[in-house]
Structures are given as C-alpha cells and as structure tokens.
N, CA, C and O atoms as CSV, one atom per row, in Angstrom:
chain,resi,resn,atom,element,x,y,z
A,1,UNK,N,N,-271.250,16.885,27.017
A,1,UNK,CA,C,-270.421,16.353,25.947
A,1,UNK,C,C,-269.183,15.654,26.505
A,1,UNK,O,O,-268.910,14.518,26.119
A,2,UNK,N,N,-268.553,16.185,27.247
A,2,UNK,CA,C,-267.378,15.853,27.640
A,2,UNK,C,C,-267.914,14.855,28.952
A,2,UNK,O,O,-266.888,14.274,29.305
A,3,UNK,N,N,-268.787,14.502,29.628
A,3,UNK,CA,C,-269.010,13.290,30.309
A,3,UNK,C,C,-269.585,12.064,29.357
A,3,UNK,O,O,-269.369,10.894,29.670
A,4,UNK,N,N,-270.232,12.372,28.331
A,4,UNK,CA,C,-269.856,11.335,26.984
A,4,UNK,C,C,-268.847,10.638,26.704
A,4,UNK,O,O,-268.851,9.410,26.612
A,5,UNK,N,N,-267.641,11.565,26.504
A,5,UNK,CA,C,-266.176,10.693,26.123
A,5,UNK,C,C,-265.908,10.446,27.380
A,5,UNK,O,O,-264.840,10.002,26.960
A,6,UNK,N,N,-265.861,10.352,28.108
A,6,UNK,CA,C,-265.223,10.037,29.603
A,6,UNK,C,C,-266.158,8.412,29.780
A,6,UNK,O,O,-265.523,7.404,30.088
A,7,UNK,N,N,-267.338,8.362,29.598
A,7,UNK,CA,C,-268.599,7.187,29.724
A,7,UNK,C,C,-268.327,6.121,28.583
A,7,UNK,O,O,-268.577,4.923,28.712
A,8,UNK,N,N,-267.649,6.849,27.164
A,8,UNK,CA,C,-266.872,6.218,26.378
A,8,UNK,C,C,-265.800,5.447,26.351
A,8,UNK,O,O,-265.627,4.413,25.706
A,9,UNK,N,N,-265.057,6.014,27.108
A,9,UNK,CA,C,-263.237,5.704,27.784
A,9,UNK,C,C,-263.644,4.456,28.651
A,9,UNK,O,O,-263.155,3.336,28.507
A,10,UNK,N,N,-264.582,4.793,29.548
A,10,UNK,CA,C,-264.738,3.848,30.427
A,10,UNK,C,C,-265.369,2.272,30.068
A,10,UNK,O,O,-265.039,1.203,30.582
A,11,UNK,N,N,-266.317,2.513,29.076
A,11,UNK,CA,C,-266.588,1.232,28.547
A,11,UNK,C,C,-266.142,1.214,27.892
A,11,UNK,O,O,-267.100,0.695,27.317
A,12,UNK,N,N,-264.927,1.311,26.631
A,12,UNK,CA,C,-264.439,1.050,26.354
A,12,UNK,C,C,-263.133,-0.106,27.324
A,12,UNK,O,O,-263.082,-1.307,27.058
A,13,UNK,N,N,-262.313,0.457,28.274
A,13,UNK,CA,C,-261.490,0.110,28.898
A,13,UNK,C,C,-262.479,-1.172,29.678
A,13,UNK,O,O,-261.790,-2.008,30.263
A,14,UNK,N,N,-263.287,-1.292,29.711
A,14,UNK,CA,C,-264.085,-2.227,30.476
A,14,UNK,C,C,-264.877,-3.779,29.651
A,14,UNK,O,O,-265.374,-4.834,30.047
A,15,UNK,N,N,-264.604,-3.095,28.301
A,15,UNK,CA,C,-264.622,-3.701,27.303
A,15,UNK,C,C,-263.722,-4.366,25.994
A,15,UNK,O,O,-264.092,-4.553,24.835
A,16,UNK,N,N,-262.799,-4.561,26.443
A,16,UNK,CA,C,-261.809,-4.266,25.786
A,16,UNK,C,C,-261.809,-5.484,24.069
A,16,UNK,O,O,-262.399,-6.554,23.922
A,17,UNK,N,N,-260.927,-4.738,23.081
A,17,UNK,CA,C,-261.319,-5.700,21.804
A,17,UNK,C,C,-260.384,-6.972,21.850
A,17,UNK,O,O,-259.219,-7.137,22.213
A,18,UNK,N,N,-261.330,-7.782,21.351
A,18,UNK,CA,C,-260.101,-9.551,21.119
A,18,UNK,C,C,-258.786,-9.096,20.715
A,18,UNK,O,O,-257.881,-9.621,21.364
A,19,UNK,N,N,-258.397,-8.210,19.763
A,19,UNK,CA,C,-256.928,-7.861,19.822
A,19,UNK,C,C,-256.501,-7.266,20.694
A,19,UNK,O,O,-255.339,-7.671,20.721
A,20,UNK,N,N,-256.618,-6.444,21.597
A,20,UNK,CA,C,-256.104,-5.937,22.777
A,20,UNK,C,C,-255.877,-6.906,23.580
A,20,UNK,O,O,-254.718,-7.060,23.964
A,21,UNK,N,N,-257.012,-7.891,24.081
A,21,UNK,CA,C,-256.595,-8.916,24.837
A,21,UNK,C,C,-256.150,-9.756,24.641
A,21,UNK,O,O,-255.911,-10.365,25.684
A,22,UNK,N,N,-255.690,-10.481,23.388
A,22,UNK,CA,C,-255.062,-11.158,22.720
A,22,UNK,C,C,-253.555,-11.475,23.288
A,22,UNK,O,O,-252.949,-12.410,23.813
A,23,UNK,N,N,-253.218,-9.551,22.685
A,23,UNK,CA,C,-251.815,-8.953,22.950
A,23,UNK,C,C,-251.809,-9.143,24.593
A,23,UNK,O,O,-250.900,-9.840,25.046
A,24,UNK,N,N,-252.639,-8.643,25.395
A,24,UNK,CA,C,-252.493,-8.604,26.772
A,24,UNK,C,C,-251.799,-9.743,27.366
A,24,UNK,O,O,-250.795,-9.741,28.079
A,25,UNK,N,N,-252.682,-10.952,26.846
A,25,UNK,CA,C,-252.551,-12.313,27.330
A,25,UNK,C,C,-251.020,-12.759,26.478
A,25,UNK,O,O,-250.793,-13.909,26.853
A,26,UNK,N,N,-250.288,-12.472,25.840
A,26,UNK,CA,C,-249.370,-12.764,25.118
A,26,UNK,C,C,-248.123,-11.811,25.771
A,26,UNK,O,O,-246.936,-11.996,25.502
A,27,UNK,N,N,-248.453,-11.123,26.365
A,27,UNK,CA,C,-247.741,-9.672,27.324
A,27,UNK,C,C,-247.540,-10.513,28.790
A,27,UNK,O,O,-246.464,-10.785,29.324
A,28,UNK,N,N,-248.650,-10.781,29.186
A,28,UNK,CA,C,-248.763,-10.980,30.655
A,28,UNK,C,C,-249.428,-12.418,30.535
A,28,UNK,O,O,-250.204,-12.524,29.585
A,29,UNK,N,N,-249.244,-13.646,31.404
A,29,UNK,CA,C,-249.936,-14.759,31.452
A,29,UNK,C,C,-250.924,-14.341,32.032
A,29,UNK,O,O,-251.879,-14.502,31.271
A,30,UNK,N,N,-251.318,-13.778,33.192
A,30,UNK,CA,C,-253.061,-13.785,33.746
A,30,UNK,C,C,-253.586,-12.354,33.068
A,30,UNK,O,O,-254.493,-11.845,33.726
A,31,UNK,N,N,-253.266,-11.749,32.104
A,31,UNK,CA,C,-253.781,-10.889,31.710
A,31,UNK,C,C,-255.128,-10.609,32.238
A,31,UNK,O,O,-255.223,-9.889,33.232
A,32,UNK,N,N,-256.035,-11.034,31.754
A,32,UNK,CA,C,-257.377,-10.787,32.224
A,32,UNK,C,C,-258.228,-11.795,32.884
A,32,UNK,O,O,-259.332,-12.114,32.443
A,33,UNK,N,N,-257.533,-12.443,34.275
A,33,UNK,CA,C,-257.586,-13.145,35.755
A,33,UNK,C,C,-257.797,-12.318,36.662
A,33,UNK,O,O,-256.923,-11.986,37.462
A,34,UNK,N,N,-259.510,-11.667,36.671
A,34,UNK,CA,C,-259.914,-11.419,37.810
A,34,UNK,C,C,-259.911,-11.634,39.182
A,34,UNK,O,O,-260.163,-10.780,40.032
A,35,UNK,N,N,-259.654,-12.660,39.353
A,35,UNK,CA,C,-259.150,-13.645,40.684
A,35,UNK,C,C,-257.302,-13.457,40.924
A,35,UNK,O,O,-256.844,-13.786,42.018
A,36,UNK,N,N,-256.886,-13.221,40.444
A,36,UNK,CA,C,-255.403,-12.784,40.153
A,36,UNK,C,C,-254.902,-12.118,40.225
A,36,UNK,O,O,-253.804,-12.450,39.777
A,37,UNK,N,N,-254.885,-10.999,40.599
A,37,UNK,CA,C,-254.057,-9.428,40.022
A,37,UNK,C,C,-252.646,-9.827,40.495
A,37,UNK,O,O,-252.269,-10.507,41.450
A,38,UNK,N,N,-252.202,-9.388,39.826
A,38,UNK,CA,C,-249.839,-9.310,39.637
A,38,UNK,C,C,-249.598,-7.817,39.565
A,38,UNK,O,O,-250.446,-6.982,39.250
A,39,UNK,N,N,-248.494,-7.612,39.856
A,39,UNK,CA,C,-247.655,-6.500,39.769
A,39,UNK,C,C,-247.223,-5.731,38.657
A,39,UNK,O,O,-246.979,-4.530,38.542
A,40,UNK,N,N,-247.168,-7.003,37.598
A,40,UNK,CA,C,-247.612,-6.371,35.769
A,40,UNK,C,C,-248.600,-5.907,35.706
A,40,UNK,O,O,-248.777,-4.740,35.357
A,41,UNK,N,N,-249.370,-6.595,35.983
A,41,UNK,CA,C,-250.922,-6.436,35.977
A,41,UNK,C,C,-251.141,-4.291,36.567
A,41,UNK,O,O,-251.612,-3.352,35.926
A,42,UNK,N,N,-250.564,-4.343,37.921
A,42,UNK,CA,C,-251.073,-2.675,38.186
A,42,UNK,C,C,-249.545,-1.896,37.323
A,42,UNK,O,O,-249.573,-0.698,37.039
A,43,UNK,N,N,-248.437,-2.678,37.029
A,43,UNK,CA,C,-247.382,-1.442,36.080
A,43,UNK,C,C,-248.027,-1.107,34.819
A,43,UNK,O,O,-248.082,-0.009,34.266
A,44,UNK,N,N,-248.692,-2.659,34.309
A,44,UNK,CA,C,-249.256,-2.186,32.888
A,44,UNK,C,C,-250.606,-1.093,33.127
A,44,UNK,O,O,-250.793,-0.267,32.234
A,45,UNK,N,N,-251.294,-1.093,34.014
A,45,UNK,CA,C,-252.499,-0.313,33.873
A,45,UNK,C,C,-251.535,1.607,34.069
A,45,UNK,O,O,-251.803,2.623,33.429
A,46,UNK,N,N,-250.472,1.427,35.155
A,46,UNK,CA,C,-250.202,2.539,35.471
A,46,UNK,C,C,-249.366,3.310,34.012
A,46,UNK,O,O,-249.675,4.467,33.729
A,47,UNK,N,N,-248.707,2.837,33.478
A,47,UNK,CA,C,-248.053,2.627,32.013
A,47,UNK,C,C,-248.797,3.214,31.133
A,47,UNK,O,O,-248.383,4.114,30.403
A,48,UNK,N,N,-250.219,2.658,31.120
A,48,UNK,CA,C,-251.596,2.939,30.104
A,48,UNK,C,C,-252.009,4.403,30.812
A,48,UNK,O,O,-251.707,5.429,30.202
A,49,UNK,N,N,-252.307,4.443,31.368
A,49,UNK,CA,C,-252.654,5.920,32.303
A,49,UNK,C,C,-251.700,7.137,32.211
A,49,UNK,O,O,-251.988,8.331,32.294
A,50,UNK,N,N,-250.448,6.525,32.010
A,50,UNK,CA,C,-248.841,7.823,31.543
A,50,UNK,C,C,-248.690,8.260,30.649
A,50,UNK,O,O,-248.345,9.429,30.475
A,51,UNK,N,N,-248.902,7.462,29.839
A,51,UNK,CA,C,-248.866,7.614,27.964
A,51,UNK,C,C,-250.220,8.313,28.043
A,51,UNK,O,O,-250.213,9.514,27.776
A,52,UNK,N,N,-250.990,7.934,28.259
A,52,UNK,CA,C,-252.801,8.972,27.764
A,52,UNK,C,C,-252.386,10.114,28.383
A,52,UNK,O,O,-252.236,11.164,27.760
A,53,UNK,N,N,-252.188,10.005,29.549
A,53,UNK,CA,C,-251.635,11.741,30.134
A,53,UNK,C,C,-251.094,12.670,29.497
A,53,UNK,O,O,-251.467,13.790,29.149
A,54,UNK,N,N,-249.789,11.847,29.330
A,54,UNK,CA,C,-249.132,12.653,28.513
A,54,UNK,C,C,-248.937,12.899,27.771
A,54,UNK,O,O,-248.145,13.824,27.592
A,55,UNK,N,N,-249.527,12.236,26.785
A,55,UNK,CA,C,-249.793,12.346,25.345
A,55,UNK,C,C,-248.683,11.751,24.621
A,55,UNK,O,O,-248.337,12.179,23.520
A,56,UNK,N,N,-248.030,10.630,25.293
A,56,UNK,CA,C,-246.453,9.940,24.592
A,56,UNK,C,C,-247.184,8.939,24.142
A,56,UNK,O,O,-248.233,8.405,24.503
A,57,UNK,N,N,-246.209,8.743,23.036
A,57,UNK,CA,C,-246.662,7.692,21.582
A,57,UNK,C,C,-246.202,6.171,22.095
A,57,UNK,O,O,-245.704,5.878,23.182
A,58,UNK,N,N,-246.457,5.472,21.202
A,58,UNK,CA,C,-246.274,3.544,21.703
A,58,UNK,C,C,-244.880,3.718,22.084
A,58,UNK,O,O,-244.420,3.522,23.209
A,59,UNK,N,N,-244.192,4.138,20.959
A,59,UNK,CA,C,-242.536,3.971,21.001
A,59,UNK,C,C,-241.839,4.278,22.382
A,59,UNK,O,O,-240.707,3.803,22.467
A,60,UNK,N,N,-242.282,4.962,23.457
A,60,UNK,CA,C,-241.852,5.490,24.771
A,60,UNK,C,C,-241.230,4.407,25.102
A,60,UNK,O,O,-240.011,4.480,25.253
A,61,UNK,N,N,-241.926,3.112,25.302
A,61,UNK,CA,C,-241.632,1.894,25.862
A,61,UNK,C,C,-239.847,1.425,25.152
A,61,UNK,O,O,-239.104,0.444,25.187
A,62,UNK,N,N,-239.843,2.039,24.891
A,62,UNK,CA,C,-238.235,1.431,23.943
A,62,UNK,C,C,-237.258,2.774,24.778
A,62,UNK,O,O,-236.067,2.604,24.517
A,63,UNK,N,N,-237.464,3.889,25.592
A,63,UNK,CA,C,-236.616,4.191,26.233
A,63,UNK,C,C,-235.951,3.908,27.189
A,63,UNK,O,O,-234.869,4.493,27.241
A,64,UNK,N,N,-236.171,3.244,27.963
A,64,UNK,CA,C,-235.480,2.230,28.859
A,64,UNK,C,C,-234.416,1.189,28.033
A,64,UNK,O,O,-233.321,1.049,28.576
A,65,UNK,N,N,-234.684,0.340,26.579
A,65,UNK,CA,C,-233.449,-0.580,26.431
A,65,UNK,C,C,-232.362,0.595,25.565
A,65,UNK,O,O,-232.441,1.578,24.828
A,66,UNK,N,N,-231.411,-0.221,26.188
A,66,UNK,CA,C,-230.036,1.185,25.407
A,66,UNK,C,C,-229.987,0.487,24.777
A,66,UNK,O,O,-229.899,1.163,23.752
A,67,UNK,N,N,-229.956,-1.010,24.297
A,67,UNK,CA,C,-229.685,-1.199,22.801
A,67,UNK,C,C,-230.706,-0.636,21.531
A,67,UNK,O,O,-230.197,-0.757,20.417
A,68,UNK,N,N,-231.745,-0.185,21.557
A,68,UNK,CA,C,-232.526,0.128,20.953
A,68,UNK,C,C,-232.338,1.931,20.598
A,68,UNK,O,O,-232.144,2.594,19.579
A,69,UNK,N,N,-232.514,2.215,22.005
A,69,UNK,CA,C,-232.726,3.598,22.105
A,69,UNK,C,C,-231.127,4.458,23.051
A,69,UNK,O,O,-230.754,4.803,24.172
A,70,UNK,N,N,-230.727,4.425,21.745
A,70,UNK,CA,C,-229.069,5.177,22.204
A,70,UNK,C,C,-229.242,6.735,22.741
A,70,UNK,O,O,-228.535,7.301,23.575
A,71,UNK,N,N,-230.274,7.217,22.097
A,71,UNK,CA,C,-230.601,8.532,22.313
A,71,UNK,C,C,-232.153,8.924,22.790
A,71,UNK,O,O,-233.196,8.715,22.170
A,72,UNK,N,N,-231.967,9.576,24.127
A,72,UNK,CA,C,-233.597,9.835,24.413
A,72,UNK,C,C,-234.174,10.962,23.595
A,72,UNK,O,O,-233.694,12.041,23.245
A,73,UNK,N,N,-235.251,10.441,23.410
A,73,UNK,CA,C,-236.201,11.119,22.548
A,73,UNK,C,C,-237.203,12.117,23.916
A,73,UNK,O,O,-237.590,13.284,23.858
A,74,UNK,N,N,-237.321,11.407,24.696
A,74,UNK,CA,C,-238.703,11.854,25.742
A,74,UNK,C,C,-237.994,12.613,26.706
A,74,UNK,O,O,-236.763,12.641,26.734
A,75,UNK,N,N,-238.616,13.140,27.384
A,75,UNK,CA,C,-238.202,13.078,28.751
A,75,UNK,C,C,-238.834,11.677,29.403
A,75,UNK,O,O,-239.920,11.104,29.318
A,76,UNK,N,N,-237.660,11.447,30.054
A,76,UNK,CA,C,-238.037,9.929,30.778
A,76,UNK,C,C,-238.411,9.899,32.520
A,76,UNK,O,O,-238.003,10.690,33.371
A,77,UNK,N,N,-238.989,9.142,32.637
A,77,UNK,CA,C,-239.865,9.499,33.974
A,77,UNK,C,C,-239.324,7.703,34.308
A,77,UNK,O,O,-239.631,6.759,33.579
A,78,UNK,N,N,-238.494,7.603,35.552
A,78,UNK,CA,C,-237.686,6.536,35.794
A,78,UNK,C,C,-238.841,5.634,36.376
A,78,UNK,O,O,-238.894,4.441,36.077
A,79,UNK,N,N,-240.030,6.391,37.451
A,79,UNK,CA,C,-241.096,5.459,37.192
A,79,UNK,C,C,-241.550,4.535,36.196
A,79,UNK,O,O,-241.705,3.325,36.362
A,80,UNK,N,N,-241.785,5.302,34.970
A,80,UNK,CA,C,-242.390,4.560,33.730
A,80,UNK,C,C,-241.658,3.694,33.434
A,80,UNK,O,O,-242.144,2.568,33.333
A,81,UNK,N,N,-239.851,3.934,33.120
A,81,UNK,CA,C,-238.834,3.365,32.734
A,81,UNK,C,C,-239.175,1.755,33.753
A,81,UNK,O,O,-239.328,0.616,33.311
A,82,UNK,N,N,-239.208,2.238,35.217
A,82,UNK,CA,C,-239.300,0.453,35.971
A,82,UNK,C,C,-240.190,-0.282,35.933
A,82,UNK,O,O,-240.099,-1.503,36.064
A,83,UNK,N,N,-241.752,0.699,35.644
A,83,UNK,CA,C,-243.129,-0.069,35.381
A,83,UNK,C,C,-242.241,-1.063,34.006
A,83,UNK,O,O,-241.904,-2.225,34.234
A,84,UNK,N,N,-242.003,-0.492,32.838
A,84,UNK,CA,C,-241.733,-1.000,31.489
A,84,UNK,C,C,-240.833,-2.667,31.864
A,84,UNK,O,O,-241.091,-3.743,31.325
A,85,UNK,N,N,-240.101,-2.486,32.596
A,85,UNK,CA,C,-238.938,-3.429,32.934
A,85,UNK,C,C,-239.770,-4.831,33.749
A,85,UNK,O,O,-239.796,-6.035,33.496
A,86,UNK,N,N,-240.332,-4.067,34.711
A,86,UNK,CA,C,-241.449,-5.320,35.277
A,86,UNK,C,C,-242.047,-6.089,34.580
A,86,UNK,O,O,-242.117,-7.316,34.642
A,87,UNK,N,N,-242.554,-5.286,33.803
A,87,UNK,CA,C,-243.474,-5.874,32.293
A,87,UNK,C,C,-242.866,-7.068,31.765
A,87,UNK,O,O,-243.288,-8.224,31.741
A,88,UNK,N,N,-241.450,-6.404,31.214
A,88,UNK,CA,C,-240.851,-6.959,30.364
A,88,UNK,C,C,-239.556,-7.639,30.612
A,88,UNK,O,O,-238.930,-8.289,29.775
A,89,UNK,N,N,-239.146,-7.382,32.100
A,89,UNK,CA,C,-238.150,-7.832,32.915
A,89,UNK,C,C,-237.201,-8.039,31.631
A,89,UNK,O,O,-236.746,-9.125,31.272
A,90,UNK,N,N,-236.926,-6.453,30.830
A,90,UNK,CA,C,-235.233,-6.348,29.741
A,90,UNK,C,C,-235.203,-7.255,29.440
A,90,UNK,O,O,-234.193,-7.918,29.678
A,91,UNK,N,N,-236.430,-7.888,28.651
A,91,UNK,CA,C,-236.498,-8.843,27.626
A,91,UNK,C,C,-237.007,-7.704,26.209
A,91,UNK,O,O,-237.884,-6.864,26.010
A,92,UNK,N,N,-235.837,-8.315,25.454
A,92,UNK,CA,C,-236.608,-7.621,23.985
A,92,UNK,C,C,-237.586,-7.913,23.420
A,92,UNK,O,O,-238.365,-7.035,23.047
A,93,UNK,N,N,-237.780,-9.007,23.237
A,93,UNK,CA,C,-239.320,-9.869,22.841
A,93,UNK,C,C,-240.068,-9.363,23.584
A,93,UNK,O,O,-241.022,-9.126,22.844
A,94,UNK,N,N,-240.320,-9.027,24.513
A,94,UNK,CA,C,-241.513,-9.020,25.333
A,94,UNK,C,C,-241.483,-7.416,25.548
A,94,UNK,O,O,-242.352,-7.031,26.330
A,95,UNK,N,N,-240.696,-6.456,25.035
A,95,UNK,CA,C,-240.192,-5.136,24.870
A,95,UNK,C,C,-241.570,-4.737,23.649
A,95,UNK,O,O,-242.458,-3.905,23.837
A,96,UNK,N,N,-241.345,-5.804,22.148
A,96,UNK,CA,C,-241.757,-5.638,21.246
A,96,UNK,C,C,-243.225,-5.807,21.618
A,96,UNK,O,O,-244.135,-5.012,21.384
A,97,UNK,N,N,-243.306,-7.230,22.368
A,97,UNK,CA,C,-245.014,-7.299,22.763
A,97,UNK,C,C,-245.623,-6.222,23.195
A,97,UNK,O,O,-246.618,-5.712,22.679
A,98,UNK,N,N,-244.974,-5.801,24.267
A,98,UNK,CA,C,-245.592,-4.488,24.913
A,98,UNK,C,C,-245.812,-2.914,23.791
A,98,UNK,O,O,-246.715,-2.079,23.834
A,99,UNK,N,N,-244.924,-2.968,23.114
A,99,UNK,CA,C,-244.938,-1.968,22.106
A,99,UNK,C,C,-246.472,-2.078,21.492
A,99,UNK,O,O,-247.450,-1.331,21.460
A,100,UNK,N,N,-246.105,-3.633,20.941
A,100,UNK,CA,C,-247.461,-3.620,19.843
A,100,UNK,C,C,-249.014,-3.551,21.018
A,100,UNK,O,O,-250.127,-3.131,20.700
A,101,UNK,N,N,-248.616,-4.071,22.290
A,101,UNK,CA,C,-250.013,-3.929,23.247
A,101,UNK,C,C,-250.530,-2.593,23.419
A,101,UNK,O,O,-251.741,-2.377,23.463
A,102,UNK,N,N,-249.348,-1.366,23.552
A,102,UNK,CA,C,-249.858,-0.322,23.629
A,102,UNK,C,C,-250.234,0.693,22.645
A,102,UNK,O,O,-250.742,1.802,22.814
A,103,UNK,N,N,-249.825,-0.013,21.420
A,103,UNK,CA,C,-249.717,0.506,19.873
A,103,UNK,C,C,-252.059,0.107,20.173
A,103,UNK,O,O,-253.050,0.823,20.319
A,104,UNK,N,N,-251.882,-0.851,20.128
A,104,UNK,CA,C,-253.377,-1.524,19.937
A,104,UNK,C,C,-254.111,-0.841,21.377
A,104,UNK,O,O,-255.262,-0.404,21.358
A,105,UNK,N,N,-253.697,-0.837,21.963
A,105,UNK,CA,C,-254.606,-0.125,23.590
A,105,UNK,C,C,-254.873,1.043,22.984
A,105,UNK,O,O,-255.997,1.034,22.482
A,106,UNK,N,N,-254.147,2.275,22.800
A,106,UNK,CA,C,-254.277,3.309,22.766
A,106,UNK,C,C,-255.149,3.651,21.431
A,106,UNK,O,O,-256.050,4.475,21.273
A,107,UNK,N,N,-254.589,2.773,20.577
A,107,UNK,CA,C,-256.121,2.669,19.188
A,107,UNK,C,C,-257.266,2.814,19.879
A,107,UNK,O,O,-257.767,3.814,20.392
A,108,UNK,N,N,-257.629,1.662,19.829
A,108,UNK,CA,C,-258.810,1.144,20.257
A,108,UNK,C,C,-259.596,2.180,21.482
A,108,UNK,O,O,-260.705,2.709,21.402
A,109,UNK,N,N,-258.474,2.255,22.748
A,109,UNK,CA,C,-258.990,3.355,23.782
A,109,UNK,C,C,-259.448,4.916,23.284
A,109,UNK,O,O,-260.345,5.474,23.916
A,110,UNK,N,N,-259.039,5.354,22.549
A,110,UNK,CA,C,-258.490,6.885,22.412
A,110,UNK,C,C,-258.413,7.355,20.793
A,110,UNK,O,O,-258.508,8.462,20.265
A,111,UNK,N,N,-258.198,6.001,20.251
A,111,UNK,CA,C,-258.482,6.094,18.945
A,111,UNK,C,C,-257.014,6.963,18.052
A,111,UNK,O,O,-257.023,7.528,16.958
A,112,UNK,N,N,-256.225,6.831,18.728
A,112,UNK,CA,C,-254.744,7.296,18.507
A,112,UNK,C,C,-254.156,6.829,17.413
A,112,UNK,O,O,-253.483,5.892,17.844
A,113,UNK,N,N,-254.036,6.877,16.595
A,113,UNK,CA,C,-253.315,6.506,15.112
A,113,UNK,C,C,-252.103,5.559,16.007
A,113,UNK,O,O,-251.674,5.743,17.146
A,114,UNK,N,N,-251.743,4.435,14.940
A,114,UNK,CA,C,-250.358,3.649,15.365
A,114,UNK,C,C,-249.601,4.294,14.752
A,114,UNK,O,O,-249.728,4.886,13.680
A,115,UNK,N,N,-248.351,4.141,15.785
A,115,UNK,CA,C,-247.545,4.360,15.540
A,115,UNK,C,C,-246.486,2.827,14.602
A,115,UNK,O,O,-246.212,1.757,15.144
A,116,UNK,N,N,-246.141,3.196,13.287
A,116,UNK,CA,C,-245.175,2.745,13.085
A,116,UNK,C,C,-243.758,2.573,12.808
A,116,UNK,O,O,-243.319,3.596,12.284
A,117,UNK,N,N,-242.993,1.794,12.938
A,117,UNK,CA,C,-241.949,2.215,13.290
A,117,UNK,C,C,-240.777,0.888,12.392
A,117,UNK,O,O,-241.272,-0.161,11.980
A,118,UNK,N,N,-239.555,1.133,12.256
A,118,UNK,CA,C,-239.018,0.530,10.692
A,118,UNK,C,C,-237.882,0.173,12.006
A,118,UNK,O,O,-237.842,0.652,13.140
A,119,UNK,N,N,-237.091,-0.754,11.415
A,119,UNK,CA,C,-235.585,-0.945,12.851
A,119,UNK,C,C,-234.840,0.089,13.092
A,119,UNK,O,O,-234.207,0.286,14.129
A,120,UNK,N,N,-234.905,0.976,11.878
A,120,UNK,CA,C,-233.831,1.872,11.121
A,120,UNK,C,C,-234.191,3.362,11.922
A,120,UNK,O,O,-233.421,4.262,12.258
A,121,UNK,N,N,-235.638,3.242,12.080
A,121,UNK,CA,C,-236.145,4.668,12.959
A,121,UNK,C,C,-236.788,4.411,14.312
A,121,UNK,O,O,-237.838,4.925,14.697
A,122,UNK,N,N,-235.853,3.354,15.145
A,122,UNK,CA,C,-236.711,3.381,16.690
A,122,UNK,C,C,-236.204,4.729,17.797
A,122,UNK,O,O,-236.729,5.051,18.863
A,123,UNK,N,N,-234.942,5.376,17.067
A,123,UNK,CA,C,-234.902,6.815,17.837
A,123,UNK,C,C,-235.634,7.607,17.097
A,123,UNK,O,O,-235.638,8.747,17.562
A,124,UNK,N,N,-236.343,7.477,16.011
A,124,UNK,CA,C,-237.072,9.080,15.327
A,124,UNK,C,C,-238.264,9.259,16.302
A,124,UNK,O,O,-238.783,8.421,17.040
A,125,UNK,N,N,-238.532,10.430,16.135
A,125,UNK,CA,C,-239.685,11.077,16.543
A,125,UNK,C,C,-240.836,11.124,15.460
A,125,UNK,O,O,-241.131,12.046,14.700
A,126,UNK,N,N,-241.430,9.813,15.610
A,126,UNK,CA,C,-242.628,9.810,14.517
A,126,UNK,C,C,-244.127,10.847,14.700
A,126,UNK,O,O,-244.872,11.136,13.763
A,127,UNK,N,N,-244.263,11.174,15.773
A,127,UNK,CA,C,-245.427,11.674,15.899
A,127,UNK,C,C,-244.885,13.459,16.738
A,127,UNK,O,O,-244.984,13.712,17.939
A,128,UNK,N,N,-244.446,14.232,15.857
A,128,UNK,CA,C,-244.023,15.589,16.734
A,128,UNK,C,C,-245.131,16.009,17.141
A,128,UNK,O,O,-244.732,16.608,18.139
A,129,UNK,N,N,-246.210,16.155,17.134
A,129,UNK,CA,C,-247.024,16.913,17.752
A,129,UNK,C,C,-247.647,16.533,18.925
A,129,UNK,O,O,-248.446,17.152,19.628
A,130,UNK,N,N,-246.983,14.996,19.083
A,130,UNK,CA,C,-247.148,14.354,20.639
A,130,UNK,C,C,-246.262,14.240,21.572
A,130,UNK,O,O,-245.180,14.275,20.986
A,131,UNK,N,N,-246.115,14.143,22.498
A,131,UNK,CA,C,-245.227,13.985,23.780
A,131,UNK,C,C,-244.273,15.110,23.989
A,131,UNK,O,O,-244.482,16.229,23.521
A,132,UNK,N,N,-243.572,14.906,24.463
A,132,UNK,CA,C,-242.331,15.921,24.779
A,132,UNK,C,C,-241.048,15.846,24.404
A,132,UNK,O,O,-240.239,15.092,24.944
A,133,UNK,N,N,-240.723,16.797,23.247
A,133,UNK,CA,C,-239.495,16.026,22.242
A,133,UNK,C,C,-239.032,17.458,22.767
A,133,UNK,O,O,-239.330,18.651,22.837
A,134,UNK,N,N,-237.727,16.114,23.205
A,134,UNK,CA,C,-236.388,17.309,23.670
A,134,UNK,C,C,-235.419,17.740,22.855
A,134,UNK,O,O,-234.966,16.971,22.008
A,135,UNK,N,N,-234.977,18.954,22.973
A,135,UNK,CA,C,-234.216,19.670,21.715
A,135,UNK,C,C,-232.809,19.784,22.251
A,135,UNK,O,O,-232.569,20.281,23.351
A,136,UNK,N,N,-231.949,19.341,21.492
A,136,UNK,CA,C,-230.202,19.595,21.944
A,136,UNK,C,C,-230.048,20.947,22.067
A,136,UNK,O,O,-230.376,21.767,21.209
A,137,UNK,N,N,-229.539,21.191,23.155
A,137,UNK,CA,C,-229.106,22.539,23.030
A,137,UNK,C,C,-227.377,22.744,22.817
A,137,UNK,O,O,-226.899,23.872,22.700
C-alpha cells in the first residue's frame, strides 16, 4: 500500500499539471529546461521537499519578508528562508508567485487543501493542525 503512494508521488512529480507548470514557468524562466538546470531550479525543488516534510503550509514562504510577516508564525529554518530569497531575490511579486506555485504543487502533489489567505491574515495560522505553530510564552 504504502509503495503505491510513494509510485503515486513519483509520477505525479514527473508529471506535473499545466497549472503547476504554468506557475513554474512564471516563477522561474527555464522552469522546465532539461538542458538547463539553475540554482532556483535545485532551491525550488529543495523548498518543495521542506514543506512536504514538514508538513508547513504555502504561507511559510512569506516568513522571510518582514514587511509581510512582522511576526513568526513557524519555526524558521534560515536554509529555507535563503532557498525562498534565491527564488524570489526579496521581490514581492515573485514572493506572491511562489506562494501561489506552492499553494498549486502541494495540491496537485499531495493533494493538500489551499491554503487561502486575505492581506489582513498573512500572519494567521490558517491551517493549526499543520506545521509547527509557536506559542508565546
């Protein structure tokens, strides 16, 4: 059973849907340039691999800009934080792209409900029963 979903994951990720790559190619110019690989190219795969691990929601990607995210929600892993920045080299636009790329990856991969999110709630914790929500002490 469980080498099923794993044979699943994999063609899936090997297959990926016109909206995923859509977003990809709108994220990254050689998105899916076999002949090509970039440094986005292995932050975004390593990025995709952190979040499934750990079970952190799209919104993670917004802990790194302080204008957005005044208050951490996650525990932040400064790795992820510089993969995110490469990506998006602290561009907000391209902050948002990546949001919605991994909002749609993790659908499609894993089948993860989106996360949505209003301007008004980019510090809430929309999904508590995912990731690692830190408590003030």
């Amino acid at each position: 059973m469980e080498y099923s979903r794993i044979f699943s994951y994999r063609d899936k990720i090997e297959d990926l849907s016109e909206s995923v790559i859509r977003l990809g190619k709108k994220l990254i110019d050689n998105y899916d340039d076999d002949e090509k690989f970039s440094e986005k190219q292995q932050c975004l795969i390593n990025l995709e691999q952190f979040l499934i691990r750990y079970d952190l929601p799209s919104q993670y990607v917004y802990e790194g800009n302080k204008k957005v995210c005044k208050e951490k929600t996650y525990l932040v892993c400064d790795e992820a934080i510089d993969w995110i920045n490469k990506i998006t080299n602290k561009n907000d636009d391209k902050t948002e792209d990546l949001y919605q790329y991994i909002n749609e990856y993790l659908y499609f991969i894993i089948e993860r409900p989106k996360t949505i999110i209003t301007e008004n709630s980019k510090n809430n914790n929309f999904r508590k029963a995912f990731g690692i929500f830190l408590k003030k002490i």
